[in-house]
Structures are given as structure tokens and as C-alpha cells.
C-alpha positions as CSV (number, residue, x, y, z in Angstrom):
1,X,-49.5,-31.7,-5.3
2,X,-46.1,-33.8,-6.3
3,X,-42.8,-33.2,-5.8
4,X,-40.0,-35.1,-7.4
5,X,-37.1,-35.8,-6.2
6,X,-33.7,-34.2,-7.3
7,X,-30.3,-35.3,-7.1
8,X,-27.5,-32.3,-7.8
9,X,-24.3,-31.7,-7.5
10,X,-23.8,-28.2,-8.4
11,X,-19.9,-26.1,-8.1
12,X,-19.8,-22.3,-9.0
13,X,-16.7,-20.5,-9.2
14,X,-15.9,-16.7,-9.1
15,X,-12.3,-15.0,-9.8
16,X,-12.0,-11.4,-9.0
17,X,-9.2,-9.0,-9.8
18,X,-8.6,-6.6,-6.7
19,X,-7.0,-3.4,-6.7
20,X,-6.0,-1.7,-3.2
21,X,-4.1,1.2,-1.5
22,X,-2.2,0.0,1.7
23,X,-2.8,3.4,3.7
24,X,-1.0,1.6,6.4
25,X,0.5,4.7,8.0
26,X,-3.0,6.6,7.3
27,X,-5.1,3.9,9.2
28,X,-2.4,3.5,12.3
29,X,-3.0,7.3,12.9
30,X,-6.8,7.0,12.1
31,X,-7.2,4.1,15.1
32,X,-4.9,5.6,17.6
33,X,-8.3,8.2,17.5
34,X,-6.0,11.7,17.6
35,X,-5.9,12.3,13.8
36,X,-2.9,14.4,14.2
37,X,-0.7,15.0,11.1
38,X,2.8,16.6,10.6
39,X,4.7,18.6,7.3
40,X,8.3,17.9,6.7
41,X,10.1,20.4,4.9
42,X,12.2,18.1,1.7
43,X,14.7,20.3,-0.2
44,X,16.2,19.6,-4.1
45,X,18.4,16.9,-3.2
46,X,16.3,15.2,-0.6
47,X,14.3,11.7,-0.4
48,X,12.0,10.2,2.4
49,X,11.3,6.8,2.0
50,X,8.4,4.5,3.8
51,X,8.8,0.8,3.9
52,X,6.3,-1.9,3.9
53,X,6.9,-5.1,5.6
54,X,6.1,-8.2,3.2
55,X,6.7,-12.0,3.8
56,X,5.2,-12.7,0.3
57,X,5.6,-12.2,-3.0
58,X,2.8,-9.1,-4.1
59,X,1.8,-7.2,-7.1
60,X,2.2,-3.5,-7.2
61,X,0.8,-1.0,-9.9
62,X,1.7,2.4,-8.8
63,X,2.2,4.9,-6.0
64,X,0.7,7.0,-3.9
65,X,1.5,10.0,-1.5
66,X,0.3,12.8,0.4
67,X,2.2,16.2,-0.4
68,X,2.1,19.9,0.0
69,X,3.7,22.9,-1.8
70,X,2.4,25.4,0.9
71,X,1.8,28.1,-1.7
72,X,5.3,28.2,-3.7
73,X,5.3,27.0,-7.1
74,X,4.6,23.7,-8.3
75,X,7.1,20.6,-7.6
76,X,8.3,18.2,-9.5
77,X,8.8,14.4,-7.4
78,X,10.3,11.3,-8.6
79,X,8.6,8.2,-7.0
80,X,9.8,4.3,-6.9
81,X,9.6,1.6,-5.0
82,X,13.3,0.3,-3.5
83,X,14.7,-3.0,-1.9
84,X,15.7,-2.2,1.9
85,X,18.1,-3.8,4.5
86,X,17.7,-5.3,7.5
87,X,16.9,-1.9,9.0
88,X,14.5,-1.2,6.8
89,X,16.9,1.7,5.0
90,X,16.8,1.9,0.8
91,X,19.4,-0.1,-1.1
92,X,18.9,-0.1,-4.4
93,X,15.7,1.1,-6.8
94,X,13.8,-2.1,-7.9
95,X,13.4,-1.9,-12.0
96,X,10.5,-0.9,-13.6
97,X,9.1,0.9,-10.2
98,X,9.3,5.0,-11.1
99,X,7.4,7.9,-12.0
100,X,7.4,11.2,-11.9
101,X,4.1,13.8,-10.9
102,X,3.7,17.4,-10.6
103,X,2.6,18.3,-7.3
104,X,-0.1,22.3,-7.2
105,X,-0.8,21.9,-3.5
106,X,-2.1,20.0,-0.2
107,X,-3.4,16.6,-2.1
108,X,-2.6,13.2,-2.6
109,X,-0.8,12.6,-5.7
110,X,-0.5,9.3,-8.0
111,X,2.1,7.4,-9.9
112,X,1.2,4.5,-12.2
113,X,3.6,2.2,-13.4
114,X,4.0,1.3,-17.2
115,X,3.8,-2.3,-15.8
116,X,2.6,-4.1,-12.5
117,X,6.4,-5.2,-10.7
118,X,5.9,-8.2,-8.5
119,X,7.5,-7.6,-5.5
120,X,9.1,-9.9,-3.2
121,X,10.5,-9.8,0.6
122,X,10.1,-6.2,2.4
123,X,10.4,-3.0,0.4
124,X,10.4,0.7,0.3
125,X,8.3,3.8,-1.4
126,X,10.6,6.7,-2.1
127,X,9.6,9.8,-2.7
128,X,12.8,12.2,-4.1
129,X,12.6,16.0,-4.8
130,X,15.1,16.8,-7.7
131,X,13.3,20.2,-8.6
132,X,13.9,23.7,-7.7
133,X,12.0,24.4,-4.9
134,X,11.1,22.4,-1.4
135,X,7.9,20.6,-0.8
136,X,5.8,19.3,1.9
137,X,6.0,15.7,2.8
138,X,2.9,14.6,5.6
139,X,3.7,12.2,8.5
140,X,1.6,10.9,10.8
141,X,2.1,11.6,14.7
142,X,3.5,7.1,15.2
143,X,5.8,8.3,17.7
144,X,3.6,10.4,19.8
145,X,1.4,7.4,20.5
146,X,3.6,5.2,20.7
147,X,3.3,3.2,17.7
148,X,6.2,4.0,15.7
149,X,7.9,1.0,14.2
150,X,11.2,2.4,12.6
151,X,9.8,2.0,9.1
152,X,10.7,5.8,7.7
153,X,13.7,7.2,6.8
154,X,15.5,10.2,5.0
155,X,18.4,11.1,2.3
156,X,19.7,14.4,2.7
157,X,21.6,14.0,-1.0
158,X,24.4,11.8,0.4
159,X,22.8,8.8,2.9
160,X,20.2,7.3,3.9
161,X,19.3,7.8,7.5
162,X,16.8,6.3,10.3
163,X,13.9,8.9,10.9
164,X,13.6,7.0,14.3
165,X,16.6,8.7,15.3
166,X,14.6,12.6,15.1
167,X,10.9,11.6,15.4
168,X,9.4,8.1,14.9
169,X,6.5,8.7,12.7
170,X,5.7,7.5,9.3
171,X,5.5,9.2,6.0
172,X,2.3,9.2,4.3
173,X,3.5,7.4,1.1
174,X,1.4,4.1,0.3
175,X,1.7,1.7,-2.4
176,X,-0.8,0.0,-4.9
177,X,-1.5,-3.3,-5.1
178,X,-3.4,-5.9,-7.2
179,X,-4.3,-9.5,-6.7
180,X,-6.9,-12.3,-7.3
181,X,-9.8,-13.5,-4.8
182,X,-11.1,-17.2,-6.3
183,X,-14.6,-18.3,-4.1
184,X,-15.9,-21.0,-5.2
185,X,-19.0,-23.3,-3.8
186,X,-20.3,-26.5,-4.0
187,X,-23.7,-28.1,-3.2
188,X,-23.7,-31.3,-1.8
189,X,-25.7,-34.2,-3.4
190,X,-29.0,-34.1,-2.0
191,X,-32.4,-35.3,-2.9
192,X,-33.8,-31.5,-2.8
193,X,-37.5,-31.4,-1.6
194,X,-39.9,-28.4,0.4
195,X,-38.3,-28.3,3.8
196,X,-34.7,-30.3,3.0
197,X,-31.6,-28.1,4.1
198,X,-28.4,-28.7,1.3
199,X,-24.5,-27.9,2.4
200,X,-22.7,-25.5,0.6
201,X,-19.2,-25.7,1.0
202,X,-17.2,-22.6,0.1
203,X,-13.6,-22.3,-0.5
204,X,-11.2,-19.1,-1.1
205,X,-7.7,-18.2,-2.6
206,X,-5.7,-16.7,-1.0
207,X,-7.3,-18.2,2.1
208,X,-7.4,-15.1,4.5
């Protein structure tokens, strides 16, 4: 039997649009193993807010948050995504980040933007109650372990304030966020015959 010899040089390239949920204040409480999980009371008038620490510049299609009405009737909440200060306190509603949802009970609820808002430099998910009656907010137990990082805070209808200063925790409010993975891969020329290894040499965007 013949074999002939083959010289290629072959690149394949694949793009991928990714869509995720950073459930950061979720997954802190699900690796510190005690799965403990707290209900703030959040009357008309009131806010909590959850920042997320960003060094980039990211893509973000919606909201989401875990809520409760613990058997009253149902709640109107107001959701965006705000620029913070150096202490990681609201400042001012970025544009084009809000949306409203009905909240029936102990679920996680979801708001969509009309259009993806890129996103640059640290930033906040609010959560506001402007409706009649008072709703649950969930937290995880941060401080108990030791693991809070001052990154939730409160309005009581006037001011922003630290939650660090009552209990450290985080509120379980997480943003949505899309992005591109490119891979590509490229065989080295080789003359391919039975029992002749090749090199493939991948590459990806964003590198990590």
C-alpha cells in the first residue's frame, strides 16, 4: 500500500456569543459551604443596591434578583443598573439600564433591557420598591463568614447608606452579561503520513 505525502496548512476559526448571570453573591455563599440566606424587609420608598467591581468595559442585557412577597399582595420593583463612588454607594442611574417586574412570591425575578448598555468602570444593581406594600429582598450570610466586602447598600427614600455599617452581607441581585469567545486553530505545515504527529496551535479572545 502507498501513501502520499501531504503538505497543509489548515486555520479554523470559531466566534461565539455568550450570555451569563454573575451570581457572584450566590456562589460566595455557595463555597463558604453554610448555604445560609437572609430576608430584608424594603418598604415603598426604599432601594438596596449591589455593586459589581469592573476594571473593563462589559456588556449588560438585563437584571436579575431574588425576592419575596411573603404572602401579601403582589409588588411592583423598579430595577437599573447605577454608576457608584469610591465606596461603592449609587450616584447616578446609567441611561438606558431600567425595568420594571411584578414580583407573586419567593422566586427570582428578571428584567431585560430594550438594548444591551455597555458598561464601563464599577457599577451598581438597584433594586427600588415604589409600590404599596413591602417586599422581601434575600442576602446572603457575607458577614457571618467573614467574606463581606462592603459592596451592598440601602436608601431609605432620602440617602444612600453603607449596609456594612448593620450587617455585611450581600444582596442577591445579579446582572446579565454578553460577550464574544473567538478560538481559533492552526495546523502546522507538515508532510501528514500513518504515524506523523501535526501541532495545532490554538488561540482565544478575550485570552482568559
Amino acid at each position: 500500500m502507498h501513501f502520499k505525502n501531504k503538505s497543509i496548512s489548515h486555520g479554523f476559526e470559531k466566534n461565539v456569543a455568550c450570555v451569563d448571570r454573575l451570581y457572584y453573591p450566590w456562589l460566595k455563599e455557595y463555597f463558604a459551604g453554610t448555604d445560609t440566606y437572609y430576608e430584608w424587609t424594603i418598604p415603598t420608598g426604599f432601594s438596596v443596591s449591589q455593586t459589581y467591581l469592573n476594571s473593563a468595559s462589559i456588556t449588560v442585557t438585563g437584571i436579575l434578583f431574588d425576592a419575596d412577597t411573603s404572602g401579601t399582595a403582589s409588588v411592583v420593583l423598579t430595577a437599573s443598573l447605577y454608576n457608584v463612588n469610591a465606596s461603592n454607594i449609587p450616584t447616578t442611574q446609567i441611561a438606558g439600564t431600567s425595568g420594571t417586574v411584578t414580583v407573586t412570591g419567593n422566586s427570582e425575578y428578571n428584567v431585560t433591557f430594550a438594548t444591551p448598555v455597555t458598561v464601563t468602570g464599577n457599577f451598581a444593581v438597584v433594586i427600588s420598591n415604589a409600590s404599596g406594600s413591602a417586599v422581601g429582598m434575600i442576602s446572603n450570610a457575607a458577614d457571618e463568614n467573614g467574606i463581606g466586602e462592603g459592596l451592598a447598600s440601602y436608601n431609605n427614600g432620602s440617602a444612600w447608606a453603607a449596609l456594612s455599617g448593620i450587617e455585611d452581607d450581600d444582596f442577591m441581585a445579579y446582572p446579565a452579561v454578553s460577550y464574544n469567545i473567538t478560538s481559533s486553530f492552526t495546523a502546522s505545515d507538515y508532510d501528514v503520513c500513518p504515524g506523523t504527529p501535526i501541532t495545532l496551535t490554538g488561540a482565544y479572545t478575550p485570552a482568559s
